[in-house]
MMTF fields as JSON, N, C-alpha, C and O atoms, coordinates in Angstrom:
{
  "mmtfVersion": "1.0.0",
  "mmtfProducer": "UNKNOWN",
  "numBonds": 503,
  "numAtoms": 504,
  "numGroups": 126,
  "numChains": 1,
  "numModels": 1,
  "chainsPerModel": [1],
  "groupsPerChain": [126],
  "chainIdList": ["A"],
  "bondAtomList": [4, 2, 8, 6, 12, 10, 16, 14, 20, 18, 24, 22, 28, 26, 32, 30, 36, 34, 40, 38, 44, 42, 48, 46, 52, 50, 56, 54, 60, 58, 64, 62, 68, 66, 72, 70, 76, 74, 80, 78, 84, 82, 88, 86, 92, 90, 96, 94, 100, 98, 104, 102, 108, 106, 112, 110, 116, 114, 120, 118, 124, 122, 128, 126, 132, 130, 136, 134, 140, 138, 144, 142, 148, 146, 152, 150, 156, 154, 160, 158, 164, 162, 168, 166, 172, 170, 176, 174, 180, 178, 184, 182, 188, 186, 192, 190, 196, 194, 200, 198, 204, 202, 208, 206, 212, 210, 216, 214, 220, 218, 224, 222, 228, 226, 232, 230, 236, 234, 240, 238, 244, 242, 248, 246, 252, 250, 256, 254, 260, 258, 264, 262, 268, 266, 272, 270, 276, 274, 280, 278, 284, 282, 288, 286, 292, 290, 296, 294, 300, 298, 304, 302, 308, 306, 312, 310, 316, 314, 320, 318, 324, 322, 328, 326, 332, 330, 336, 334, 340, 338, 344, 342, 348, 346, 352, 350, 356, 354, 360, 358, 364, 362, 368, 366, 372, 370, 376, 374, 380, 378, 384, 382, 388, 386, 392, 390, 396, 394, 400, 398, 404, 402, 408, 406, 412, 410, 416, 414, 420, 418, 424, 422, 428, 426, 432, 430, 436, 434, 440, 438, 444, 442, 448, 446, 452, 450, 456, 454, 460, 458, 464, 462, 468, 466, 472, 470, 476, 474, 480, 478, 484, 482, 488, 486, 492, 490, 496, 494, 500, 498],
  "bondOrderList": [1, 1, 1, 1, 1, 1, 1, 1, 1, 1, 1, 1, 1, 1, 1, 1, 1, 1, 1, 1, 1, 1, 1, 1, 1, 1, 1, 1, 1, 1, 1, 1, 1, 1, 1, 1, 1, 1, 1, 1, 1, 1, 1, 1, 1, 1, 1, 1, 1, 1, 1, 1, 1, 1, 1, 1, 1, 1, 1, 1, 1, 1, 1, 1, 1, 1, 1, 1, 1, 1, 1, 1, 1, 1, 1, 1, 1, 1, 1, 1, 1, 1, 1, 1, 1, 1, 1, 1, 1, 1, 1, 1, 1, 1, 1, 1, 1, 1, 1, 1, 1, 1, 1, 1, 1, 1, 1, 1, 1, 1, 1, 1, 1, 1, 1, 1, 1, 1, 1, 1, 1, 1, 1, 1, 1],
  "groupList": [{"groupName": "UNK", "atomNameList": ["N", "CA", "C", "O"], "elementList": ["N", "C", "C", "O"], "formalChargeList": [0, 0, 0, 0], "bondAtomList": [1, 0, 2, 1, 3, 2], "bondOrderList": [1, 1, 2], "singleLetterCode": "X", "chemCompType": "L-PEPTIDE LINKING"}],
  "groupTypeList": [0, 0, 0, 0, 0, 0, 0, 0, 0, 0, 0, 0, 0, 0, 0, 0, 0, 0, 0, 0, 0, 0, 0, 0, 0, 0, 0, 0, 0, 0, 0, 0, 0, 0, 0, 0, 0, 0, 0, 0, 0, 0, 0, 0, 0, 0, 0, 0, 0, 0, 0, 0, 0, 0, 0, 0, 0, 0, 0, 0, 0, 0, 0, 0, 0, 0, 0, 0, 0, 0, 0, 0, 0, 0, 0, 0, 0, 0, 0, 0, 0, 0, 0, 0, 0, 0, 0, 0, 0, 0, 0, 0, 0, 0, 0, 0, 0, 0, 0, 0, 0, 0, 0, 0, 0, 0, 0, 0, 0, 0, 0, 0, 0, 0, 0, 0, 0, 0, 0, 0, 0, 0, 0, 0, 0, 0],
  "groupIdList": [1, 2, 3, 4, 5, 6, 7, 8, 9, 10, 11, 12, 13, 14, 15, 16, 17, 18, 19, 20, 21, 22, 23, 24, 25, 26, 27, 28, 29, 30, 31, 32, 33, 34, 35, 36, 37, 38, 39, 40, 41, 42, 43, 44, 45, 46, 47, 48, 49, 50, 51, 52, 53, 54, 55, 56, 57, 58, 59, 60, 61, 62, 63, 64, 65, 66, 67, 68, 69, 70, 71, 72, 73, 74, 75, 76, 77, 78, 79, 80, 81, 82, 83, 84, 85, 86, 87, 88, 89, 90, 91, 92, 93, 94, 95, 96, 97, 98, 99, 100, 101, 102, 103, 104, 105, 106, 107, 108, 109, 110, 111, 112, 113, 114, 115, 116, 117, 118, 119, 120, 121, 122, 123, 124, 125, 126],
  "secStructList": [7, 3, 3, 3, 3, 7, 7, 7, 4, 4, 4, 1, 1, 1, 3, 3, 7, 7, 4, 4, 4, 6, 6, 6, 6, 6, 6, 7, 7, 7, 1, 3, 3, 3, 3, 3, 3, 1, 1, 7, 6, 6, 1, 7, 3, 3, 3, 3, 3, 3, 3, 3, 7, 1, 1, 1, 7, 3, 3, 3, 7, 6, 6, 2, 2, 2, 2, 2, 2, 6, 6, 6, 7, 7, 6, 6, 7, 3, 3, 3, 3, 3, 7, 7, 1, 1, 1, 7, 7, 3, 3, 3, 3, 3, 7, 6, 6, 1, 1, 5, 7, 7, 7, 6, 6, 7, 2, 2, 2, 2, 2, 2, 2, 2, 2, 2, 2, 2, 2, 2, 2, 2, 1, 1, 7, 7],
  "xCoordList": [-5.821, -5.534, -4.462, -4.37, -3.346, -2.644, -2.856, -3.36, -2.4, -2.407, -1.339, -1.329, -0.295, 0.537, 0.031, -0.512, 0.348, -0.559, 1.335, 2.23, 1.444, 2.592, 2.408, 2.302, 2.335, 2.525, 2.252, 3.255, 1.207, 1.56, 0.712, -0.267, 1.252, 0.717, -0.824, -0.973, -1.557, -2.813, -3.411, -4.628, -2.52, -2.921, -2.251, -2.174, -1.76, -1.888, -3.03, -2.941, -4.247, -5.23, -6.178, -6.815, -6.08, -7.503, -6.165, -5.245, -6.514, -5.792, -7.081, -8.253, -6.773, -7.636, -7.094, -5.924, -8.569, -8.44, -8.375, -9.185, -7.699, -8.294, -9.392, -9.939, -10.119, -11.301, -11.646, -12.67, -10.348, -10.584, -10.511, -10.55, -10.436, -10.416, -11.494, -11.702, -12.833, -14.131, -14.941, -16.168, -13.975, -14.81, -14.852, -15.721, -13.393, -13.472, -14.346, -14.637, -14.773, -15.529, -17.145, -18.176, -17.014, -18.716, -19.761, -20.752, -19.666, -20.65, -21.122, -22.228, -20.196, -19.61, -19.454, -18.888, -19.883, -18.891, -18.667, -19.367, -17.897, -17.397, -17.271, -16.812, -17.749, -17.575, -16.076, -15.425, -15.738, -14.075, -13.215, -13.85, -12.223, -10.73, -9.731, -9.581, -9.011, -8.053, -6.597, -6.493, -5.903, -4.679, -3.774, -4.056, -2.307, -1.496, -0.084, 0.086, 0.898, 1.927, 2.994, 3.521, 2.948, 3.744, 5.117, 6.117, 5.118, 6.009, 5.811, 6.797, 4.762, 3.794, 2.7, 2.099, 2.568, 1.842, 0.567, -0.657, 1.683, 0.719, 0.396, -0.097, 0.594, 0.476, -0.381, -1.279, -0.393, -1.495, -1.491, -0.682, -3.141, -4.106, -4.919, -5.45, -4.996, -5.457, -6.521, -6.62, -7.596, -8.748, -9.206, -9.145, -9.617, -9.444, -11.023, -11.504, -11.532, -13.197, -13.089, -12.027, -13.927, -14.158, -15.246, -16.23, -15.185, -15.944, -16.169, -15.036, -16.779, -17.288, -17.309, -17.886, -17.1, -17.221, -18.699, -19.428, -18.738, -20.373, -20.597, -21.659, -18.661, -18.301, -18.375, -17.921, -18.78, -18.238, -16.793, -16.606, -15.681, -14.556, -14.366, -15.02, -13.503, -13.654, -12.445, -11.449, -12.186, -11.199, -10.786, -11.686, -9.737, -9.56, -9.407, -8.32, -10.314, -10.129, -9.837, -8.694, -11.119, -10.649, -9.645, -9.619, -8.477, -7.763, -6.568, -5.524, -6.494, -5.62, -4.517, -3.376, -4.598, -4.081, -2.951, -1.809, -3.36, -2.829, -1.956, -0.763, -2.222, -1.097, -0.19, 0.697, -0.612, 0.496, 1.673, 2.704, 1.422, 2.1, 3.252, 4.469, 2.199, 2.786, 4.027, 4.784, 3.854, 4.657, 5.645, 6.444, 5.675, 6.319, 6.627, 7.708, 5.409, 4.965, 5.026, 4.341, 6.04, 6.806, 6.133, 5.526, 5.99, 5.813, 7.038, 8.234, 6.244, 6.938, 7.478, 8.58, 6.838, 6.789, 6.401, 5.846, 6.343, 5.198, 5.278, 6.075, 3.603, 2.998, 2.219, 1.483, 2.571, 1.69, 0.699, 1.009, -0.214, -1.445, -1.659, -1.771, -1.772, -2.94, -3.467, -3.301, -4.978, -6.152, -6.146, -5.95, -6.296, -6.56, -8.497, -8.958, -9.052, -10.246, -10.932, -12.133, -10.249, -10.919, -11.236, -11.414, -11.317, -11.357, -9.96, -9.712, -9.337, -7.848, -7.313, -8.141, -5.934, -5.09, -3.564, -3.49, -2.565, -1.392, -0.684, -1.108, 0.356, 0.966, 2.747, 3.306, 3.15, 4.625, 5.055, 4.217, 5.989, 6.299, 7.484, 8.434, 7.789, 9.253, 9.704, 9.184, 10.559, 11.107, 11.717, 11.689, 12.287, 12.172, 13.873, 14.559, 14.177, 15.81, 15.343, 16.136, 13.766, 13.454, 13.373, 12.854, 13.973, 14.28, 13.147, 12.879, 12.331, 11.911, 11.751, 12.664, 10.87, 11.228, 11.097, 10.157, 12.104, 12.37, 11.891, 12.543, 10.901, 10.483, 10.505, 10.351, 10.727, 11.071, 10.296, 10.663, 8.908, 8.137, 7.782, 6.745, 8.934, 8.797, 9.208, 9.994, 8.399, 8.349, 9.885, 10.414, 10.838, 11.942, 12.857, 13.993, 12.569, 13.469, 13.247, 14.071, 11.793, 11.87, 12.425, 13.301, 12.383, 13.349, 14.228, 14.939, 15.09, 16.734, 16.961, 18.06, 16.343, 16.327, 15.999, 16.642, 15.314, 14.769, 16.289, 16.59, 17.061, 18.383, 19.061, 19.294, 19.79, 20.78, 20.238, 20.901, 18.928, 18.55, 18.667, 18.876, 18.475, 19.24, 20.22, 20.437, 21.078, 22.779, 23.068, 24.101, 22.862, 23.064, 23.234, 24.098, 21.616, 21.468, 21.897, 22.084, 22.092, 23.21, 24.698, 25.491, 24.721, 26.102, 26.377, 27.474, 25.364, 25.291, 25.651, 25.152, 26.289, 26.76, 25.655, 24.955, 25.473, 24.431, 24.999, 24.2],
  "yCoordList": [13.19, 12.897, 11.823, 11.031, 11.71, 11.1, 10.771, 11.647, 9.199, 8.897, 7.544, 6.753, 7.307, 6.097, 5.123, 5.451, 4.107, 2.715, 1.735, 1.822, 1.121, 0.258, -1.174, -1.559, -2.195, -3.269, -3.851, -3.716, -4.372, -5.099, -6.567, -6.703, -7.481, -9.096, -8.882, -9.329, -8.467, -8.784, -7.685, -7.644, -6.813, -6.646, -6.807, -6.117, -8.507, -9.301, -9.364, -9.163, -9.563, -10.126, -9.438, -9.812, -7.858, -7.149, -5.906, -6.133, -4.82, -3.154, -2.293, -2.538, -1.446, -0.715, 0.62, 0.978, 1.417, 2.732, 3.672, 3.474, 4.865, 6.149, 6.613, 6.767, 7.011, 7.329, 8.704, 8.939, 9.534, 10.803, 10.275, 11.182, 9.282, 9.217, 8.767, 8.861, 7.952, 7.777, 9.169, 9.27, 10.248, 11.13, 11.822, 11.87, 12.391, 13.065, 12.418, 13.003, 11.326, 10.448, 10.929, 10.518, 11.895, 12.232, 11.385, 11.754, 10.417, 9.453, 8.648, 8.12, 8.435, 7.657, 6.416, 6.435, 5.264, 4.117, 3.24, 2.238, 3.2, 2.612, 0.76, 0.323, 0.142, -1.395, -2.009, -2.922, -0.846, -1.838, -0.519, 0.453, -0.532, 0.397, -0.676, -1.894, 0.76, -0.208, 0.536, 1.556, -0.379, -0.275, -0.187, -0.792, 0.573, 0.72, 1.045, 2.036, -0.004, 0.117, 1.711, 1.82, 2.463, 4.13, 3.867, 3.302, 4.176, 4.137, 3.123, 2.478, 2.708, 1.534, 2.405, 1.739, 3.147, 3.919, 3.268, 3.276, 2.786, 1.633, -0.062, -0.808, -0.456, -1.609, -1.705, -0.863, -2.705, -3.775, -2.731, -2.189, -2.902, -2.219, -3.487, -4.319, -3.603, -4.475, -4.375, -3.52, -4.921, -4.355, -5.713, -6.896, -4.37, -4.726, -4.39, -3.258, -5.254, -5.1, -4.297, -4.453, -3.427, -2.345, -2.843, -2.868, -3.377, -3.379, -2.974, -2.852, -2.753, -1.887, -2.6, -3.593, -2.852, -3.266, -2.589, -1.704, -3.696, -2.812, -1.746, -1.34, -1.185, 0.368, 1.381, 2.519, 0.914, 2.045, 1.919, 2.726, 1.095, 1.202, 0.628, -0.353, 1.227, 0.805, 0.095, 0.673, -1.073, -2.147, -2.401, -2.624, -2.354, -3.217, -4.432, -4.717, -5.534, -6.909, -7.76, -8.033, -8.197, -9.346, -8.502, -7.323, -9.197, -8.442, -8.091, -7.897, -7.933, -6.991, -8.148, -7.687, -9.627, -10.435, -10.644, -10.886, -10.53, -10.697, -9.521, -9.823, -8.225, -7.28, -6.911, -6.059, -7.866, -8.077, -8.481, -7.812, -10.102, -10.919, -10.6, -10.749, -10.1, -9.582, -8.603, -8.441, -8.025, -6.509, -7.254, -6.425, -8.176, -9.012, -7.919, -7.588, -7.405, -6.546, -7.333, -8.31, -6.64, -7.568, -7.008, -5.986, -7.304, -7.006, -5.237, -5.248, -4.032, -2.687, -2.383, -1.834, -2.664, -1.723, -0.528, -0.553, 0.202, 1.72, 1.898, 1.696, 2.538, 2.303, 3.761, 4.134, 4.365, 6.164, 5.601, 5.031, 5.994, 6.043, 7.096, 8.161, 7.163, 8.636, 8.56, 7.986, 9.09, 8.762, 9.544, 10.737, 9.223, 10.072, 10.394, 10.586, 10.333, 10.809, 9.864, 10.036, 8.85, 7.728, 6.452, 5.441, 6.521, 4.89, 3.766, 2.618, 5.081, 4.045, 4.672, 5.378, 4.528, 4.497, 3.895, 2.838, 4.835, 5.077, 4.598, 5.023, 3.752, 3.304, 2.896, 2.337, 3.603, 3.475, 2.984, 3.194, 2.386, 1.054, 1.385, 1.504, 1.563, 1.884, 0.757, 0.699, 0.13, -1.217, -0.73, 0.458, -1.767, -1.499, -0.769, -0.86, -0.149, 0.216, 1.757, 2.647, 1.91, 3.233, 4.042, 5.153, 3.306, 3.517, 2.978, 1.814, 3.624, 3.23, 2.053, 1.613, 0.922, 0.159, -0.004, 0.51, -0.768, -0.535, -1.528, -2.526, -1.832, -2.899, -3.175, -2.251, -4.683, -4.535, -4.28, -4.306, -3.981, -3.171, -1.369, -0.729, -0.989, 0.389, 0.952, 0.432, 2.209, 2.719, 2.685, 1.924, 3.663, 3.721, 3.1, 3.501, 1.744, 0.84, 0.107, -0.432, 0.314, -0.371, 0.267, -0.315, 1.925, 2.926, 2.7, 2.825, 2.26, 2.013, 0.629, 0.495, -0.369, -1.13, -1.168, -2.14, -0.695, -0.273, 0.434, 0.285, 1.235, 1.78, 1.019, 0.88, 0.069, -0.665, -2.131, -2.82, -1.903, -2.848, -2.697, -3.59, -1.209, -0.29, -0.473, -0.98, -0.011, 0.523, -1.701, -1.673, -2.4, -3.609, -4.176, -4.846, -3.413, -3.858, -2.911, -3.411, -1.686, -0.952, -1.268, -0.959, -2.07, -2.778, -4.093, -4.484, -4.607, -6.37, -6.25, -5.188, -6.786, -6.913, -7.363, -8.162, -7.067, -7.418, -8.512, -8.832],
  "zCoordList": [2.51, 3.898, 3.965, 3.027, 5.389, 5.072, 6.587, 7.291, 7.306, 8.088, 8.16, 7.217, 9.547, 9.218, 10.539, 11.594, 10.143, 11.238, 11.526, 10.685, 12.534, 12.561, 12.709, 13.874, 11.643, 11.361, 13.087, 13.789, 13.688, 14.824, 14.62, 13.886, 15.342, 15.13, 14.478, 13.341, 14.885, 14.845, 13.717, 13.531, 12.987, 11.84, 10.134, 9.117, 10.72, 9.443, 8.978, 7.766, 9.328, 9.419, 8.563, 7.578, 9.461, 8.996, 9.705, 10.492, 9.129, 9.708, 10.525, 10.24, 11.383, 11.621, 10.937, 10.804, 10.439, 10.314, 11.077, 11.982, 11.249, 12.18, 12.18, 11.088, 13.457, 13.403, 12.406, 11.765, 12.538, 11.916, 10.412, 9.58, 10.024, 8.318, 7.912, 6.703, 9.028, 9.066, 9.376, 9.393, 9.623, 9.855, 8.388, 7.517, 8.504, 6.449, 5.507, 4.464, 5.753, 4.47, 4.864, 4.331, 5.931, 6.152, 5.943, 5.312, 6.348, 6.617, 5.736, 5.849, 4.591, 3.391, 4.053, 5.146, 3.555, 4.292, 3.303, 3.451, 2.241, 1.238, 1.77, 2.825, 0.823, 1.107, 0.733, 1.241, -0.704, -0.471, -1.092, -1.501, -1.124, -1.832, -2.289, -2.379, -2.576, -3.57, -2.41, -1.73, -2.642, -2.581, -3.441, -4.476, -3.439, -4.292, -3.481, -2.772, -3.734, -3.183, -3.968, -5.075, -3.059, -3.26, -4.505, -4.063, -5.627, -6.872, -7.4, -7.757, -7.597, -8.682, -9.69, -10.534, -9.651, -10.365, -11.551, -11.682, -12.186, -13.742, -13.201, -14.048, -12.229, -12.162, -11.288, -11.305, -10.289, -9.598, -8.114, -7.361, -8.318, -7.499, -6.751, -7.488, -5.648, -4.715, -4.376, -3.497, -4.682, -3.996, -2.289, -1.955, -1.807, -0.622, 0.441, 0.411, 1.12, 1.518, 2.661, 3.264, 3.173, 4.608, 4.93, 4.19, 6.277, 7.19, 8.457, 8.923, 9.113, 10.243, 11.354, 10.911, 12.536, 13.75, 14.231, 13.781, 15.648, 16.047, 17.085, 17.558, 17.469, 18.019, 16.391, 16.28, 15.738, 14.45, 13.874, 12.963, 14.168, 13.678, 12.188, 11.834, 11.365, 10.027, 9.698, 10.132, 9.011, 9.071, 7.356, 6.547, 7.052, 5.615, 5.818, 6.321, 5.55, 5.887, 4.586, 4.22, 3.848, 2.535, 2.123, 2.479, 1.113, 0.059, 0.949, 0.327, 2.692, 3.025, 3.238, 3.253, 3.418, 3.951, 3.108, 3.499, 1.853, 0.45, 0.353, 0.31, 0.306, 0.36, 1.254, 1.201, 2.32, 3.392, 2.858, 2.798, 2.29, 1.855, 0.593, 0.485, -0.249, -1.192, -1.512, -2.469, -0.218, -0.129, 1.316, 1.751, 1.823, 2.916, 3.83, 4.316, 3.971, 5.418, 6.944, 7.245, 7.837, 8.731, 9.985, 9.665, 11.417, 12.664, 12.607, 12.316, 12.961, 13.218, 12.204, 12.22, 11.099, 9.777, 9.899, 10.998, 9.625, 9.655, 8.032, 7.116, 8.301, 6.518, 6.665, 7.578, 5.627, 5.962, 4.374, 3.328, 4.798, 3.991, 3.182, 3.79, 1.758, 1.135, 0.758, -0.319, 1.173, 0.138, -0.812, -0.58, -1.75, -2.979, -3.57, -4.695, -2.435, -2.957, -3.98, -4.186, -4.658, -5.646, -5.088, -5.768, -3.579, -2.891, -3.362, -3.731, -3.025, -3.831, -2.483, -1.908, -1.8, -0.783, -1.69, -2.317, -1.529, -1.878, -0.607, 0.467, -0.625, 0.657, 0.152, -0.792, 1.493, 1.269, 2.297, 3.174, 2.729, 3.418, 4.204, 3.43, 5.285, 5.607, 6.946, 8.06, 6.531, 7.352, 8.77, 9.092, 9.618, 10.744, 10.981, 11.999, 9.85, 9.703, 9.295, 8.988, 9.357, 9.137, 7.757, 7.65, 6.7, 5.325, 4.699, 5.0, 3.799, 2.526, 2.561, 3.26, 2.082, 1.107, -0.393, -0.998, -1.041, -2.404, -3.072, -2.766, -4.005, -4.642, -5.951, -6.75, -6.46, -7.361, -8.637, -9.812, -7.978, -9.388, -8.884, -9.062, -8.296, -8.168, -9.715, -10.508, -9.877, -10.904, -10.964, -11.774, -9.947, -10.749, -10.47, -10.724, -9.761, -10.045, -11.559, -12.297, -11.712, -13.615, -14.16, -14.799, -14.354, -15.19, -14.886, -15.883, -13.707, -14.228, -14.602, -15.139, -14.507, -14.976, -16.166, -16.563, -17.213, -18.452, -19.318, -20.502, -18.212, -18.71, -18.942, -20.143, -17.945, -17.604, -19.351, -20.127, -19.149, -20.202, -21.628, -22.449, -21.874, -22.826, -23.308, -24.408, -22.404, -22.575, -23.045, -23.713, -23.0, -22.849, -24.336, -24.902, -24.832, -26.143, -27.164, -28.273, -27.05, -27.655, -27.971, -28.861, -26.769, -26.66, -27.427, -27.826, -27.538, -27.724, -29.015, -29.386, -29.987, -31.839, -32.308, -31.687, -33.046, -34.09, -35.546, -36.426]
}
């Protein structure tokens, strides 16, 4: 399932979920997930706490404040979500210029960087 939310003041804090993604989980209510910023693949997974309001709404709160920060998630970002069925959530980030964002532990920004790091020491005299 995939669903996108837009960065507004008040979810620095804590995010709300869609109701329809409390529904697919059939009455599952997981206490925390992980997060993973979209072309990070091998690296850092965020874990992050769900809690429930007392309408039923389901929230990523501890942990989320931190991957705000981390990922310098701004006011009218839009962030599309995928669950992958493992209590993990895949997230890709697109700035307010509508593009992608590019980070610098995206998988393939390390592969060209890994090149450029290459071609360097091929080059360097021995």
């Amino acid at each position: 399932m995939e669903f996108f939310t837009i960065i507004l003041e008040k979810s620095s804090s804590r995010q709300v979920l869609p109701d329809n993604f409390l529904k697919m989980l059939d009455g599952h209510r997981p206490q925390n997930m992980k997060l993973r910023q979209a072309g990070n693949r091998l690296r850092k997974l965020w874990d992050v706490e769900v809690v429930f309001d007392t309408d039923g709404s389901m929230y990523l709160d501890r942990g989320w404040k931190q991957f705000v920060r981390a990922y310098d998630l701004r006011h009218g970002y839009l962030l599309v979500f995928r669950y992958d069925d493992n209590a993990t959530f895949v997230v890709k980030v697109f700035d307010t210029t509508m593009c992608r964002r590019r980070y610098q532990d995206d998988d393939d920004a390390s592969m060209l960087c890994l090149f450029f790091l290459s071609i360097r020491l091929c080059l360097t005299p021995i």
